[in-house]
N, C-alpha and C positions, 0 to 999 in steps of 0.2 A: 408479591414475594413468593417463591416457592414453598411449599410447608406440607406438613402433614402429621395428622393427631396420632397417629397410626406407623412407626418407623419398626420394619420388619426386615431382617437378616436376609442377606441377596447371596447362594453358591450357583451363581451361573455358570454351566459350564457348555461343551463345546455341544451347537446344536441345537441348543435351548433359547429360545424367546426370552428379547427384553423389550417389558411394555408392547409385547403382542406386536411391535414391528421390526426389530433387527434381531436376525438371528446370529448365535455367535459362530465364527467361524476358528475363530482362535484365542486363547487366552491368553494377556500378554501381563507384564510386570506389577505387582501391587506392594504400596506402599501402607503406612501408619495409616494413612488417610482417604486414597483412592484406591483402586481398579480399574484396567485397562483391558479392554478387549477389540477385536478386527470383527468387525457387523459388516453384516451383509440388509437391505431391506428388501421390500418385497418384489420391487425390481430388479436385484442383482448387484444394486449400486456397494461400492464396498465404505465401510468409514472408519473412526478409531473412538471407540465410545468409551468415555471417560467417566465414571459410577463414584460420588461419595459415600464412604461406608462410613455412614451419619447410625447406623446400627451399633457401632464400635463407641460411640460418642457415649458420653456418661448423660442420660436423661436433663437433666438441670441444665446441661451445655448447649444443649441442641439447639435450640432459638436462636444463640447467639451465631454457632457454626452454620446454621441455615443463611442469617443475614450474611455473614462473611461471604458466604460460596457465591450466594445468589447476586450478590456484589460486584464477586471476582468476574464471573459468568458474564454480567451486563457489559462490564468494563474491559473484559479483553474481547469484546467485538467489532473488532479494529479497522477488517477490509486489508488487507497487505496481500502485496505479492512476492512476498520477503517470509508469512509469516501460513503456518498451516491456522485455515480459519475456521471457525465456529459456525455449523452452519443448521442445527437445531440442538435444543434443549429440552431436557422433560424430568419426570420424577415414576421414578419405580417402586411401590413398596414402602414409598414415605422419605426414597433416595433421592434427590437430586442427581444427573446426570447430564449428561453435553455431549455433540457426534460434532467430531472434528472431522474434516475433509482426509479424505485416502492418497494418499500419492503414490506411485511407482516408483522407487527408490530406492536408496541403501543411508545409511548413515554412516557420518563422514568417520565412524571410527574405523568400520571396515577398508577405506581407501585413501585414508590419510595422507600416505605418500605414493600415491597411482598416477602415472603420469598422464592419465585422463584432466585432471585439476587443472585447472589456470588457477594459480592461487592468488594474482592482484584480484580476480572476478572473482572467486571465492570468499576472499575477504572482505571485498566489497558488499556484496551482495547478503554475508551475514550482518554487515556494520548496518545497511541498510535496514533489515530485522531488525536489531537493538533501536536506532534510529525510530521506525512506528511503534515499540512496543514506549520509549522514553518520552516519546511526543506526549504519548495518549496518558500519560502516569501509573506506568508500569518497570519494573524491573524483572528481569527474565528470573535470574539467581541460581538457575540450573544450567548456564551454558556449557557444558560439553562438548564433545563430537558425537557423541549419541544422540543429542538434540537437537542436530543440524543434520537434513534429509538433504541429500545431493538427487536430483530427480534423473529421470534415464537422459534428458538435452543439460547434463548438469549444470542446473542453475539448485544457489541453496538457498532451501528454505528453514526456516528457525519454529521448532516444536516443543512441546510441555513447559509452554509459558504459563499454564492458565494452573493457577496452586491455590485447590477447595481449601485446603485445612488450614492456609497462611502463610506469608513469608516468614514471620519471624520463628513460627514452629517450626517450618519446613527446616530451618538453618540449624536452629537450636537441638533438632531432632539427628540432622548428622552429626555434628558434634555428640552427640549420648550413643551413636551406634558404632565409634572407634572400639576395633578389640584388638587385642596383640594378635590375633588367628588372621585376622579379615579387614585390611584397608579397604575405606570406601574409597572407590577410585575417586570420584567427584570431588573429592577435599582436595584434591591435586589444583583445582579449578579456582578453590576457594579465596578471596582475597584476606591479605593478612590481617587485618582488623577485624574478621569474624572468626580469630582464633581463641580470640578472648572472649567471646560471646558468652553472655550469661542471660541477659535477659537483650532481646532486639528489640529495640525501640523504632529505628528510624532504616530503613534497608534504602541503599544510594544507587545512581544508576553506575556510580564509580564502580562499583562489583562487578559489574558487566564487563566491563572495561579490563579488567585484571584479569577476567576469564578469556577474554578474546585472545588477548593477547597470549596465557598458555598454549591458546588453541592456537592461532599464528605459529609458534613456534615447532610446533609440531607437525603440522602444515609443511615446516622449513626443514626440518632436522627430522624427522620420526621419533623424535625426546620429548620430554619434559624439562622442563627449563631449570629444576633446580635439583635434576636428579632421580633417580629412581624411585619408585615408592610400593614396597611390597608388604613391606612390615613393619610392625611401631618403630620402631627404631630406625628406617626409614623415616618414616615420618616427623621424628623428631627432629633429623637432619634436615629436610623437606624445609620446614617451617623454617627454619636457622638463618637458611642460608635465602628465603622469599624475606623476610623479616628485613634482612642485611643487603636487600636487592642483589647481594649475588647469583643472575641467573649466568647458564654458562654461553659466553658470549665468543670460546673457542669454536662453536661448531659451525658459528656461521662466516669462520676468517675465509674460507673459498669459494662463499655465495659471490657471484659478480653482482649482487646489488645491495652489497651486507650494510654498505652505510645506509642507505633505507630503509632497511626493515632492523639496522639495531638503533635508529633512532628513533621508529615506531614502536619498539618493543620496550624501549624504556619511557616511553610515558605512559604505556600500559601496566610495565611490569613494577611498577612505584610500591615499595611496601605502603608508601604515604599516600593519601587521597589525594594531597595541595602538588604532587608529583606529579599526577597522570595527568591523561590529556584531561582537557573540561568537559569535550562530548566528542561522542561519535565521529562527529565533521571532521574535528580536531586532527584528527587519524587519517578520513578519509581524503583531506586536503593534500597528505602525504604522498598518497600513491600516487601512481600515473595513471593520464588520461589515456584509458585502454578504448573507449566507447563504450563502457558498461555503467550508464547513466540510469538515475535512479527512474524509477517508474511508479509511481504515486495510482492512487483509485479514489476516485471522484465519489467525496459525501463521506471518505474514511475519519474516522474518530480521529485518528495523526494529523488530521487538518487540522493548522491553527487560525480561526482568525483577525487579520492582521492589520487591518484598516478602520483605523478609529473615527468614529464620525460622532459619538457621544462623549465616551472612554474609556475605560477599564475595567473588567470583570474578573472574579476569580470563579472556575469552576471545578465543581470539586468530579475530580477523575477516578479518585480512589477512596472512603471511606461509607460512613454508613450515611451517608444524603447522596447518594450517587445523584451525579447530572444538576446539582440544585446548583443554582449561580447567584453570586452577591457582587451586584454593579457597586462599585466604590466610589462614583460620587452620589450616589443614590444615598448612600448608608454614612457619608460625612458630613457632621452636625456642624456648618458653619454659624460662626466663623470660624471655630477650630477646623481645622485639615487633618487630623488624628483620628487612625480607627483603630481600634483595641480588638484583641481576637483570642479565644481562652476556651478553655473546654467547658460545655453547657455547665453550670453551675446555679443553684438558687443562690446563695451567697456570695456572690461576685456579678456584676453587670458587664460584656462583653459588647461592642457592635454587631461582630459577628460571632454569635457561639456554634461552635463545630460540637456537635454528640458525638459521643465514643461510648460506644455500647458494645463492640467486642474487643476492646484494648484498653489499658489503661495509660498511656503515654503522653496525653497532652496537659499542662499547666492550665490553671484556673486563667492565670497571667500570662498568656503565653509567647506574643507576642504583639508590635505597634506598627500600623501601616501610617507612612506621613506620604502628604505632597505637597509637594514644591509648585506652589502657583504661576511663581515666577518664570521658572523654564517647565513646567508641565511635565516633571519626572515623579512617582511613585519608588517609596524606597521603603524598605522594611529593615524594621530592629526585631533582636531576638527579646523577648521583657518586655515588662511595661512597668512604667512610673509607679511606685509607691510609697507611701508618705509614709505607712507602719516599718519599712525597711530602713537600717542604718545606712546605707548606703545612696537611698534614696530610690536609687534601681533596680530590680529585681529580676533575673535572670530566670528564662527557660529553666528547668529541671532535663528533658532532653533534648536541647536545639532545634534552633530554627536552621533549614536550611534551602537554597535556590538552587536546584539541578542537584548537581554534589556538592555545591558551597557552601561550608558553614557562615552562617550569617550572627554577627555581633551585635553589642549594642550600637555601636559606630552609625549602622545602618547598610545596605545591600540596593544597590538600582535594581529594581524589575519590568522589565519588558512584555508585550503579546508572546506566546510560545515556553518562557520563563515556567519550571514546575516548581512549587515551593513546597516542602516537607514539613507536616509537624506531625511528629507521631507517628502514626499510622497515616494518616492523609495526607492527601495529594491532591492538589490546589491547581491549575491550570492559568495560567495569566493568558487574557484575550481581548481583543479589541469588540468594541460593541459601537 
């Protein structure tokens, strides 16, 4: 794990050496949690080097915000040619930091409506971005047009996936930086169940999906789909009328292909999660077959594998065991077919205990994987049996969920490729 006993205050500016190899060439946007600059190395090569200002961090915190980043870092190292990649890591000063790949380019907020764009290949080609970021158990949460780099042969690629401080801060932290002076653009993006955001427990890749689709529309129209957004009161309209799925659906009456792209737009633009499409695909099965077929990289973390020659495994893509795998008929006490799954606990016995050491989200109880011997299907309930409860059954405290499906006691089929949520983690269904 990255670390350091030693975490010292970083003012890089332009010109200056970091870690004695990339010099800065320019200083770009900083957030609560990072800094962003254009490095050069000692070759010339250019990059976008990404600094957590773990200096900023309250002493006591730091352990934990180390394991997160270091986390984050491992797990968005993905391989995409959809996705700007990660192509070293290091630590400056006691700081973690990451040099993401340089591209020649503009972002799409600059040429939105240029008539350089194909926008079925545009679309495509970000759906494909979300597509290896979802694979791998990740959600973007920042989709924009600032976050999608159109290259100078414009093909787009999807950037500032990779979030040191946390999803659920990162979310919770815009929502505390509304002022009546200063809309943050990005709330425009936001899907409407992170209005209510108080504490983020579970981020879905449905957010994604809600964002794309703003971004689609604007793509279409040079709008925003529920109206303008300059000032609070904007904004309160904003929400209103994303809330009531009224996005406006006049702008597109003259598109010659408005029945397709307002029937892609409304299972994007779903105030509801059980509205939008399920995934990605869902979307991309819509468009037409232009020739702009997906392009995959060989040994990418987006690989699923799919051919079962033993059975099934869950690996975790996201939390604090990064990479560690629990084969599930390995871990099933026959003759029960029942494996119980709950957050480490001494006072509760689990099959499989998940640690949660930078979040606190997951149930002692959390949830029950069963199979079906008979047809050889794997299914998941949200709970698990309890004889102290009136009920008998005892429910998640924040859901279990498959992809963006909330999952009940009922039970959930899960498949190889299938990501299952609890908490903060992110669980990868694969064949072994």
């Amino acid at each position: 794990m990255i670390g350091s006993d030693s975490v010292q205050r970083c003012d890089f500016r332009m010109h200056d050496m970091i870690d004695g190899k990339f010099r800065v060439e320019r200083v770009l946007n900083s957030t609560r949690t990072d800094q962003k600059f254009k490095v050069n190395d000692t070759s010339g090569n250019k990059y976008i080097l990404k600094l957590l200002k773990l200096w900023e961090v309250d002493s006591k915190l730091r352990q934990k915000m180390l394991l997160s980043a270091d986390n984050e870092i491992k797990g968005c190292q993905i391989k995409s040619n959809y996705l700007t990649n990660i192509v070293h890591t290091g630590v400056v000063n006691g700081n973690p930091y990451l040099l993401m790949e340089y591209l020649k380019s503009v972002d799409l907020s600059h040429i939105v409506r240029s008539q350089r764009l194909d926008i079925v290949r545009t679309a495509k080609e970000i759906l494909y971005g979300l597509r290896d970021l979802h694979k791998s158990g990740k959600v973007h949460c920042q989709l924009t047009p600032e976050n999608i780099l159109i290259t100078d042969d414009n093909h787009a690629k999807l950037t500032n996936y990779v979030i040191l401080g946390g999803r659920a801060n990162l979310l919770v932290g815009k929502n505390k930086t509304l002022r009546s002076q200063s809309i943050v653009k990005s709330l425009a993006y936001q899907a409407p169940e992170l209005y209510r955001l108080g504490q983020c427990s579970t981020v879905l890749p449905s957010v994604d999906i809600f964002s794309f689709g703003v971004v689609l529309f604007q793509l279409l129209t040079g709008e925003l789909p529920f109206g303008r957004l300059a000032t609070e009161s904007d904004w309160i309209h904003y929400q209103s009328r994303a809330k009531n799925n009224d996005w406006n659906k006049n702008t597109l009456l003259r598109n010659e292909q408005r029945n397709m792209w307002m029937g892609i737009l409304d299972i994007c633009l779903s105030s509801e999660v059980a509205g939008r499409a399920k995934d990605v695909d869902e979307i991309i099965n819509r468009l037409p077959d232009d020739g702009c077929e997906y392009v995959g990289v060989a040994g990418s973390r987006a690989e699923v594998p799919q051919s079962i020659q033993h059975g099934v495994m869950l690996h975790v893509m996201q939390g604090d065991e990064l990479d560690k795998y629990y084969r599930l008929p390995e871990i099933m006490q026959l003759p029960q077919r029942v494996i119980t799954v709950g957050r480490t606990a001494a006072s509760v016995f689990n099959m499989i205990q998940l640690s949660e050491r930078s979040s606190s989200y997951i149930s002692r109880h959390h949830c029950t994987i069963e199979f079906d011997d008979e047809n050889e299907i794997w299914y998941i309930r949200d709970g698990q049996w309890d004889k102290d409860n009136n009920e008998g059954w005892a429910c998640s405290l924040n859901g279990t969920f498959v992809n963006s499906e909330k999952v009940t006691k009922e039970g959930h089929k899960i498949v190889p490729g299938d990501i299952i949520s609890i908490g903060d983690v992110k669980l990868r269904v694969e064949a072994y």
